[in-house]
C-alpha atoms as one frame of an Amber mdcrd trajectory, in Angstrom:
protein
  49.591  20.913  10.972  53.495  22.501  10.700  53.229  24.496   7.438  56.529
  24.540   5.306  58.821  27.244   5.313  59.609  29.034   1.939  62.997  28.162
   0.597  65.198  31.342   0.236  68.577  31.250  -2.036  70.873  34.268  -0.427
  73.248  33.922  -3.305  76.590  35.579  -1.624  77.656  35.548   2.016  75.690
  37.798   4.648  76.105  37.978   8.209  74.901  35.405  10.768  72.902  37.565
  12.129  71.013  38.294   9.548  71.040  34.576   8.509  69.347  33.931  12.118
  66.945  36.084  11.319  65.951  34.343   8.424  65.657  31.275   9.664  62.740
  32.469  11.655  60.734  32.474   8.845  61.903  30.541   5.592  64.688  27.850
   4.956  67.434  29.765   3.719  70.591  28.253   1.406  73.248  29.914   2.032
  76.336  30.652  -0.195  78.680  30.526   2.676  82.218  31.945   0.512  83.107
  35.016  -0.315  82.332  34.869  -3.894  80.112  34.138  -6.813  78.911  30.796
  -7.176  79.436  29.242 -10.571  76.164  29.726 -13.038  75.258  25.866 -13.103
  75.374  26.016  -8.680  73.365  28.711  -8.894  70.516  27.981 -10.936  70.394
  24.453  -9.221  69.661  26.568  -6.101  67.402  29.251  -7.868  65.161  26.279
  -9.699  63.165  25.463  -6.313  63.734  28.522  -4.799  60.073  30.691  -3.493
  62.470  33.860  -2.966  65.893  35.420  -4.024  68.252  37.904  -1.885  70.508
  39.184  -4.511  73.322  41.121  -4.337  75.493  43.869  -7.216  77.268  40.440
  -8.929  74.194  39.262 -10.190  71.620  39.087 -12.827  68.200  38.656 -13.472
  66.187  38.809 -17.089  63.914  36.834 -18.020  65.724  33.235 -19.559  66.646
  33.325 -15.904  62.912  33.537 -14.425  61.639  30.898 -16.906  63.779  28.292
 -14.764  62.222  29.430 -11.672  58.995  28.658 -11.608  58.024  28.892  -7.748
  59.899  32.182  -7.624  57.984  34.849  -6.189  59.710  37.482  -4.286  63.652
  39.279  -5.302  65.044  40.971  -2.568  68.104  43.154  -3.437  70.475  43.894
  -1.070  71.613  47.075  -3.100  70.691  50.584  -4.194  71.022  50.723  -7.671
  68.834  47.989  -9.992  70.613  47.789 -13.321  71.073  44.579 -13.896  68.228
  43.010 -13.096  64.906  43.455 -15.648  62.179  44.727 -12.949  59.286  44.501
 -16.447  60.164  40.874 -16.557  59.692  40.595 -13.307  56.639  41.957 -12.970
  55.427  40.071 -16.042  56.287  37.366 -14.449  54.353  37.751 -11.403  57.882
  38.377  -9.316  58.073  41.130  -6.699  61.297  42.890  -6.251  62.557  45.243
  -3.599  66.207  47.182  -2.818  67.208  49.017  -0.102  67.517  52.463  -1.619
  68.529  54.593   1.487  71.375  52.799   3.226  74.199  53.503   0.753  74.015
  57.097   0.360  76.856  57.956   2.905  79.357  55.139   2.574  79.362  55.644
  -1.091  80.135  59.540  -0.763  83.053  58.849   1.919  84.665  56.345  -0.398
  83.942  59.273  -3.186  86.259  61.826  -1.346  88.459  59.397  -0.234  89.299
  59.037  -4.340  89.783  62.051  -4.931  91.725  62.573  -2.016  93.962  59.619
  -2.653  94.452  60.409  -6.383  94.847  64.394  -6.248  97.287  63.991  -3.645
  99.397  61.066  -5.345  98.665  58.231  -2.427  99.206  55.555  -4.804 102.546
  56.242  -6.298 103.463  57.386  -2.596 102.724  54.223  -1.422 104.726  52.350
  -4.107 107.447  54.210  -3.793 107.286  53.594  -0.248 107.099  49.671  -0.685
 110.024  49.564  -3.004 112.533  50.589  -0.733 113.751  53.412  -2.514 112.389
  56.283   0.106 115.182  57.582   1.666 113.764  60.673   3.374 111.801  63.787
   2.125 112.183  64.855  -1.746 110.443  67.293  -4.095 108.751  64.498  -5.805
 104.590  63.364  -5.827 103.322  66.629  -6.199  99.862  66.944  -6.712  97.240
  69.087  -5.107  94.942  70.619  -2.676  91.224  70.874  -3.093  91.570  74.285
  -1.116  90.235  77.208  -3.592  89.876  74.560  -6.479  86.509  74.174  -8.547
  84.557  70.798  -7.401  81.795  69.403 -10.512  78.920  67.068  -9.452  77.118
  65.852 -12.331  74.387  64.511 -10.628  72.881  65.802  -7.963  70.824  63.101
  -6.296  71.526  61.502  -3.139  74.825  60.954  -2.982  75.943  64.042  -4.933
  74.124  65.954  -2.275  76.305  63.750   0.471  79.571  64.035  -1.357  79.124
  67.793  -1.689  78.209  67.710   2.481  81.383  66.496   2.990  83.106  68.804
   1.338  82.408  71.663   2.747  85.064  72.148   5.031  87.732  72.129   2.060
  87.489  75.288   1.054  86.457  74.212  -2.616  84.128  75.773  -4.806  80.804
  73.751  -4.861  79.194  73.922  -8.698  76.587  71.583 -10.405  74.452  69.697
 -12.826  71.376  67.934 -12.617  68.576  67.449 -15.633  65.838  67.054 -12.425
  65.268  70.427 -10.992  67.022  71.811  -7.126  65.737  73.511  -4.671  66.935
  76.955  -4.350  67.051  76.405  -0.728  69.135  73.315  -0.971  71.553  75.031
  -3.404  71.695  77.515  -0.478  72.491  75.098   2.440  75.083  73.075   0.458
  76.845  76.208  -1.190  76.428  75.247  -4.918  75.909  76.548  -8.131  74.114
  74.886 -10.779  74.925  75.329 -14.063  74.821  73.871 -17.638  77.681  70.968
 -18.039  79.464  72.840 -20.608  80.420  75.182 -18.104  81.210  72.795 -15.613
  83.606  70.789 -17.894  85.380  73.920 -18.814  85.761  75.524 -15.300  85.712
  72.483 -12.870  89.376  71.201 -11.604  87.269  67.829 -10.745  84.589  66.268
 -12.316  82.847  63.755  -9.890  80.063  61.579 -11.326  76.364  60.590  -9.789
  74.286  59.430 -12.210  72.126  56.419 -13.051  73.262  54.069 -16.039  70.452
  54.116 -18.411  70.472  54.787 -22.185  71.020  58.632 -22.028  74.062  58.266
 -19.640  76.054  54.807 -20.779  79.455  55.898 -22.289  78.297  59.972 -21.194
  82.057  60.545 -20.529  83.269  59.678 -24.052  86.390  61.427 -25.921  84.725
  64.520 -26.386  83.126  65.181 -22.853  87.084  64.748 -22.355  88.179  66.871
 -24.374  85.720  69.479 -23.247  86.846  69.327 -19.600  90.076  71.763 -18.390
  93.112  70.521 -18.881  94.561  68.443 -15.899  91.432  67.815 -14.346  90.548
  64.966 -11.919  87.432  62.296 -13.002  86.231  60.905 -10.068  83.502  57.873
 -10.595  81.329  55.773  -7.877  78.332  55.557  -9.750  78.368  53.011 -12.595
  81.358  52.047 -14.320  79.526  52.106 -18.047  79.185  55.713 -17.509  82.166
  55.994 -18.729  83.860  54.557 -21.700  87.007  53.498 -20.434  88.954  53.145
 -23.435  88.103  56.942 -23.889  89.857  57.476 -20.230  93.145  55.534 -21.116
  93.365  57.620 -24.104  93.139  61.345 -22.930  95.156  60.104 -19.990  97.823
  58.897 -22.232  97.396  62.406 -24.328  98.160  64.308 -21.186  94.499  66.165
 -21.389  92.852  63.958 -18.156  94.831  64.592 -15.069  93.867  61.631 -13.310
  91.193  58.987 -12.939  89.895  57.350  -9.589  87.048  54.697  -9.678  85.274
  51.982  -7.409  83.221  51.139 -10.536  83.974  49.658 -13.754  82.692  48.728
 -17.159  82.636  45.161 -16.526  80.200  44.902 -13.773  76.916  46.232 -15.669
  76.522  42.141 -16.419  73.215  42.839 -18.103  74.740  44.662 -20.555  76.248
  41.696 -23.446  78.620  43.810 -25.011  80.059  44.888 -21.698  84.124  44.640
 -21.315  85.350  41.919 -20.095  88.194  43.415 -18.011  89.675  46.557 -17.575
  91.592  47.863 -19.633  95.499  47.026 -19.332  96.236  50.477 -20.059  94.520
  51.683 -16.606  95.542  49.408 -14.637  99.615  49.482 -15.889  99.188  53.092
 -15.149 100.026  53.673 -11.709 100.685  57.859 -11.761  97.226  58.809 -13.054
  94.690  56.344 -11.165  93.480  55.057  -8.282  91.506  52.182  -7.865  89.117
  50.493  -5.463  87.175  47.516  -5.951  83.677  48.594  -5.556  83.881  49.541
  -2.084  81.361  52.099  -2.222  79.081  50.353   0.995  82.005  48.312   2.096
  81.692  49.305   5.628  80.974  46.713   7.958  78.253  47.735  10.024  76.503
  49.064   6.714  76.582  45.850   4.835  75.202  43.959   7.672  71.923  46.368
   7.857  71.446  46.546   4.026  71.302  42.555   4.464  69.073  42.947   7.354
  67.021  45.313   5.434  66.324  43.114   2.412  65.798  40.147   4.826  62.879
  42.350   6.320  61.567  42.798   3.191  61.485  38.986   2.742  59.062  38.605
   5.883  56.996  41.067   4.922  56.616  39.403   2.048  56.162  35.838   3.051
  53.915  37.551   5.777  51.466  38.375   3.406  52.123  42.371   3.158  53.825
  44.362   0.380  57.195  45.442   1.259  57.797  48.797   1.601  60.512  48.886
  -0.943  58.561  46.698  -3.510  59.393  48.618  -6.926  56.417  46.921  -8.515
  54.112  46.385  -5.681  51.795  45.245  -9.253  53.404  42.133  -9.204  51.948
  41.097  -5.460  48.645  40.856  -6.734
């Protein structure tokens, strides 16, 4: 007797490799563009659906489980879990996994990369470029080094630890925060201070950001963390765009107080938040001297993408295999 194969909804593209894979053990329906598919597609898909591999544009709460009754396994092919409800999940007898290791490094190359590109004017370069007006050298799109300047990590997790790895042959000074304590020995091998985030804000000539969005951290960098950083200072974000209230940012960049702002995150991503922006501001985006920009990029390397697919697929057979994944956050739910 041929048992059936689960059906599996992989709601944005992955590789065909990893959609081989798949097929070895469930019948998976593929979104085979390169972006979202509209809400009504989806849940047509998710309604009959006996597992999920999700991806950073979506959502899951719990209207969205109640219309899929023979759901029983979420695989995310991501790090960070913000916007989808893992309690619902589990109340719903739902198991959900991510792939929490693969991202670390991409994410803190794209990190210096911003701050690279944005202290040393790459944008506006490369406009100026583009227009036609270069003509030669000038004394114009100065901006500057990180040699001998003062480097802030708020956050020292994973990636903070990575970003500051790659910055040590810069010549920077390495300081930071973190509300989880560090290792002496760690502070040791990576060349950092840690100290309260007053003093970082008021001695750091860049203020890079690793944190989780939860409660304590949405809109952290408000007007008045602003205000309290040094004048002319860089804000360099690849964590979560609702970090930081970006409203706050076109404002003390329009005061002259922030230097300059580079992101691959923004506000209107954190989808399970409903009184998220719906676009970025027009103030940010018209200004062209002051930011740089990337559009969530952060594991955008080929190579990467492919195994964090891979990953979550692996997670699937384990699954459907009758084991608990090994990156089940609520390994309660398998029961």
């Amino acid at each position: 007797m041929i048992s059936k194969k689960p059906n599996l909804v992989v709601t944005h593209w992955i590789h065909p490799e990893v959609v081989s894979f798949l097929e070895d053990f469930c019948d998976p329906i593929l979104n085979e563009t390169r972006d979202s598919w509209p809400l009504e597609t989806l849940m047509a898909n998710c309604r009959r659906a006996d597992g999920l591999m999700v991806f950073m544009p979506d959502t899951v709460d719990q209207a969205f489980l109640d219309q899929c009754p023979n759901l029983r396994i979420i695989a995310g092919a991501l790090k960070g879990y913000d916007n989808f409800d893992v309690g619902a999940c589990t109340d719903s007898g739902v198991l959900f996994t991510n792939v929490p290791d693969l991202l670390t490094i991409p994410t803190a190359e794209l990190a210096v990369a911003l701050l690279l590109g944005v202290a040393r004017k790459c944008v506006p370069g490369d406009h100026h470029i583009r227009s036609g007006a270069f003509r030669g050298w000038r004394p114009i799109f100065y901006g500057f080094g990180l040699a001998g300047k003062t480097v802030g990590l708020v956050g020292l997790g994973a990636v903070g630890k990575a970003f500051a790895r790659r910055l040590s042959g810069f010549d920077c000074r390495l300081i930071a925060t973190d509300e989880n304590p560090v290792a002496e020995d760690l502070l040791d091998d990576l060349k950092i201070s840690l100290l309260g985030l007053d003093e970082i804000l008021a001695n750091a000539d860049v203020i890079a950001l690793f944190l989780p969005l939860n409660d304590e951290t949405r809109h952290l960098v408000d007007a008045r963390f602003l205000e309290r950083m040094k004048p002319g200072a860089i804000l360099v974000n690849v964590c979560r765009g609702s970090v930081v209230d970006e409203e706050a940012v076109a404002d003390s960049l329009e005061r002259g107080h922030l230097g300059a702002y580079a992101a691959d995150v923004f506000e209107l991503e954190d989808w399970a938040l409903p009184d998220r922006p719906r676009k970025i501001p027009a103030r940010l985006l018209e200004n062209r001297e002051q930011t740089f920009f990337t559009p969530h990029l952060g594991s955008a390397v080929e190579e990467v993408r492919k195994h964090i697919a891979m990953e979550a697929a692996q997670q699937l057979k384990s699954f459907f295999a009758g084991q608990i994944p090994e990156h089940a956050l609520n390994p309660s739910a398998f029961e």
